[in-house]
C-alpha positions in Angstrom: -13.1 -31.9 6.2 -12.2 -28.7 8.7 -15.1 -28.5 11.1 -15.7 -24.6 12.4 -16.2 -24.4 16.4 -15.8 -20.8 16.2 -16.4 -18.5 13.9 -15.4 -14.9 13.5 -15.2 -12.1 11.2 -12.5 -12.1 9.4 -10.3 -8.7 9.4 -10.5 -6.7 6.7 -8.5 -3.3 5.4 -9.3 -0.3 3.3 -6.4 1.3 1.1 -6.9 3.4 -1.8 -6.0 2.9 -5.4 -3.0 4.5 -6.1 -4.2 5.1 -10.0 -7.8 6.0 -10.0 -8.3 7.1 -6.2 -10.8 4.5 -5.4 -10.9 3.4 -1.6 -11.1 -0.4 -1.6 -11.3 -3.2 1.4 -9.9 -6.1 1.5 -9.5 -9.1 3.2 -6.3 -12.2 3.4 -8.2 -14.2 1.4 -8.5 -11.6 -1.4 -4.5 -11.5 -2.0 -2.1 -12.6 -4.7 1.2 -13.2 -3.9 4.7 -12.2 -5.6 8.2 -12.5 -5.0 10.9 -10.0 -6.3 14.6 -10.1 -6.2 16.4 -6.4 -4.3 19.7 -6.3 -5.8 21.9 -4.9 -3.7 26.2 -5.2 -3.0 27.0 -8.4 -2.5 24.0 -9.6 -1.5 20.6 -10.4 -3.4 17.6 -10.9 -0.9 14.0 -12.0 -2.0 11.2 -10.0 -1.3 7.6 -11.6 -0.9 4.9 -8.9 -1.4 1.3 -9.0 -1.5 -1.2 -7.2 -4.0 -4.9 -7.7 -5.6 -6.4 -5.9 -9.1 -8.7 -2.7 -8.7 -11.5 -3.9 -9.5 -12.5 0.2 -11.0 -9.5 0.5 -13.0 -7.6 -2.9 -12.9 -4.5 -1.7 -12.1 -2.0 -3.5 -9.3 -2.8 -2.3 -5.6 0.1 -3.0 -3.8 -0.8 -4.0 0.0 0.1 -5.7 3.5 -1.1 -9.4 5.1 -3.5 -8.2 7.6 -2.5 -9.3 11.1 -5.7 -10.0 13.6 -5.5 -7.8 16.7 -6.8 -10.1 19.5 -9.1 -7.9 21.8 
């Protein structure tokens, strides 16, 4: 069982929805992850990318692992 000795908030991000203009925030925990192969000459390289649903219109919000900025 994980035992919490410290809690803190956790970070959180706001993007908007590319498709219906909605701003959204979200947090790590909200994420899905994907991989995708880039083609390119010679070499193929994979690409892990991070993304969650709209939850106005559904559609695919592409967006980045938040990083915590220690203060």
């Amino acid at each position: 069982m994980i035992k919490v000795i410290k809690e803190k908030p956790v970070p959180r991000a706001q993007v908007a929805c590319r498709s219906c203009g909605s701003v959204l925030e979200y947090g790590n925990g909200d994420l899905y992850k994907d991989y995708h192969t880039q083609v390119g000459v010679g070499i193929n390289t994979l690409i892990q990318e991070y993304y969650f649903n709209c939850p106005v219109c559904g559609c695919q919000v592409d967006v980045h692992w938040i990083t915590r900025n220690e203060e």
